[in-house]
C-alpha positions as CSV (number, residue, x, y, z in Angstrom):
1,X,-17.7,-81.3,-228.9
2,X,-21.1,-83.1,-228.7
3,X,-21.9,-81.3,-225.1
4,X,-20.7,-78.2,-226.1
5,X,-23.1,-78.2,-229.2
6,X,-25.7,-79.5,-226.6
7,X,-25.0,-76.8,-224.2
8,X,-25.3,-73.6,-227.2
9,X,-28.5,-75.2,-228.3
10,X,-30.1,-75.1,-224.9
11,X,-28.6,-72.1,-223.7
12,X,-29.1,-69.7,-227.4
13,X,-32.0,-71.6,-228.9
14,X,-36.0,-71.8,-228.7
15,X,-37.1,-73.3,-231.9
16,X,-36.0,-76.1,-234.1
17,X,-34.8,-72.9,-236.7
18,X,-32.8,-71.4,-234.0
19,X,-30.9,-74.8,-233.2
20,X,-30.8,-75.5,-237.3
21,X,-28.7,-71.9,-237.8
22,X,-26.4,-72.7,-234.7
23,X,-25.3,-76.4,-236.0
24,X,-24.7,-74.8,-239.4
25,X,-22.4,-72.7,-237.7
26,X,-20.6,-75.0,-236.2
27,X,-18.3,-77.7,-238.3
28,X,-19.0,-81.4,-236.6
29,X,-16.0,-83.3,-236.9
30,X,-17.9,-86.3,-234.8
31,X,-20.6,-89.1,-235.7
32,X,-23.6,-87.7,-234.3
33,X,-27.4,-87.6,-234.3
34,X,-29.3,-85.1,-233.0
35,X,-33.1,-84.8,-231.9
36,X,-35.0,-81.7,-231.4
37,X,-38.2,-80.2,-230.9
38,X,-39.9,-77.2,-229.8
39,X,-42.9,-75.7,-228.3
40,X,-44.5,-75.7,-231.8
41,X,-44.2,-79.3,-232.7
42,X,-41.5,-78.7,-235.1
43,X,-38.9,-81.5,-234.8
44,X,-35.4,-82.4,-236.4
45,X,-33.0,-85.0,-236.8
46,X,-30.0,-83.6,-237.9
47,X,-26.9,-86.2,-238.5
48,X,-23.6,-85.1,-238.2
49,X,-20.7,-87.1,-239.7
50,X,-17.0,-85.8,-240.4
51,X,-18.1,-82.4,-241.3
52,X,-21.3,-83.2,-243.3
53,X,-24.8,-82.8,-241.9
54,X,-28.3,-84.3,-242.9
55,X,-31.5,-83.6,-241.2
56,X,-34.8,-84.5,-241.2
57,X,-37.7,-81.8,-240.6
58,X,-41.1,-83.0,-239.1
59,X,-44.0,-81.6,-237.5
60,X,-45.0,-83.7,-234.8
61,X,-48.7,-82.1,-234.8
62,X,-49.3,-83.0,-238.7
63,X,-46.9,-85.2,-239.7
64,X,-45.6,-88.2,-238.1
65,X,-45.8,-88.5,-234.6
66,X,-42.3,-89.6,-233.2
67,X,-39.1,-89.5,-234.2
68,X,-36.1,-91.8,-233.6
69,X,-32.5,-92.7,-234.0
70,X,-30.5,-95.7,-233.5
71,X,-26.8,-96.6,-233.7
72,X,-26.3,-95.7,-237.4
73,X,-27.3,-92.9,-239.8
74,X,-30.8,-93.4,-242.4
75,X,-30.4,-90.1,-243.9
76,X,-29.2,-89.6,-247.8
77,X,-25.9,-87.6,-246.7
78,X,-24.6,-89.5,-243.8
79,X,-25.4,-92.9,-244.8
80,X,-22.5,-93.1,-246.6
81,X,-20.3,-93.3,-243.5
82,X,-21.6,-96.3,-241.7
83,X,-18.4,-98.0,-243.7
84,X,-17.5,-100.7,-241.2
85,X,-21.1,-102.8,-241.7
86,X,-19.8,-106.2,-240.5
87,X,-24.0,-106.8,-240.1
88,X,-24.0,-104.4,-237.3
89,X,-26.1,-102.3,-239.1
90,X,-29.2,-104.7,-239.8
91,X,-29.4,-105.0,-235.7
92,X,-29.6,-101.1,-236.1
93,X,-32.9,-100.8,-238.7
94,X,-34.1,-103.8,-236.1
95,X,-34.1,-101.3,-233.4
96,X,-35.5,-98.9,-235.5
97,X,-38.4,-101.3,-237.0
98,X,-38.6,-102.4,-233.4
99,X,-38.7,-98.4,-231.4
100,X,-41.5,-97.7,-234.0
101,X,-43.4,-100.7,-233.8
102,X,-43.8,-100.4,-230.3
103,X,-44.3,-96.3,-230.8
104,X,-47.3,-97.2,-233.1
105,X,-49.1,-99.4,-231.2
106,X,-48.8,-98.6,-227.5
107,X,-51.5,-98.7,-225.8
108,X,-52.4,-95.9,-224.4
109,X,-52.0,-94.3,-227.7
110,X,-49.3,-91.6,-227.0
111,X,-50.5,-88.4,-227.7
112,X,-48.9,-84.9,-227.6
């Protein structure tokens, strides 16, 4: 399911709206996350769990400047399903800490 998702986005879609309407469209039995972005620095994180979505709208111009996921969902509506914990997820917000603390201050600065 995941490719095939993939596969309409690319082939149907040019900005983050486009690829928003298609994934409403289509019910997303899997744990998923999905990040994308378009020519206009408009980026998503959409999480996908047993037929509820989440996302997570940015402008990468004016907002923040990178986006990230990691093993297991942050968002409000998906959170719920990281059920088995088992401490897993505290290595997961690691990574994440960790992906944006090393985002922030690389050097060169990453720019658009």
């Amino acid at each position: 399911m995941y490719w095939v998702i993939i596969r309409s986005i690319l082939d149907q879609c040019k900005t983050v709206n486009e690829a928003k309407e298609i994934l409403r469209t289509i019910p997303i039995g899997q744990f998923a996350s999905f990040i994308i972005m378009d020519k206009s620095d408009n980026a998503v994180l959409i999480e996908a769990a047993d037929g509820e979505t989440d996302l997570k709208d940015i402008n990468i111009a004016t907002e923040e400047k990178f986006l990230c996921a990691t093993n297991h969902f942050k968002l409000p509506k998906t959170s719920k399903y990281n059920k088995f914990n088992c401490g897993i997820i505290a290595n997961s917000e690691k990574r994440t800490a960790l992906i944006n603390a090393t985002l922030e201050n690389a050097k060169p600065k990453i720019t658009l």
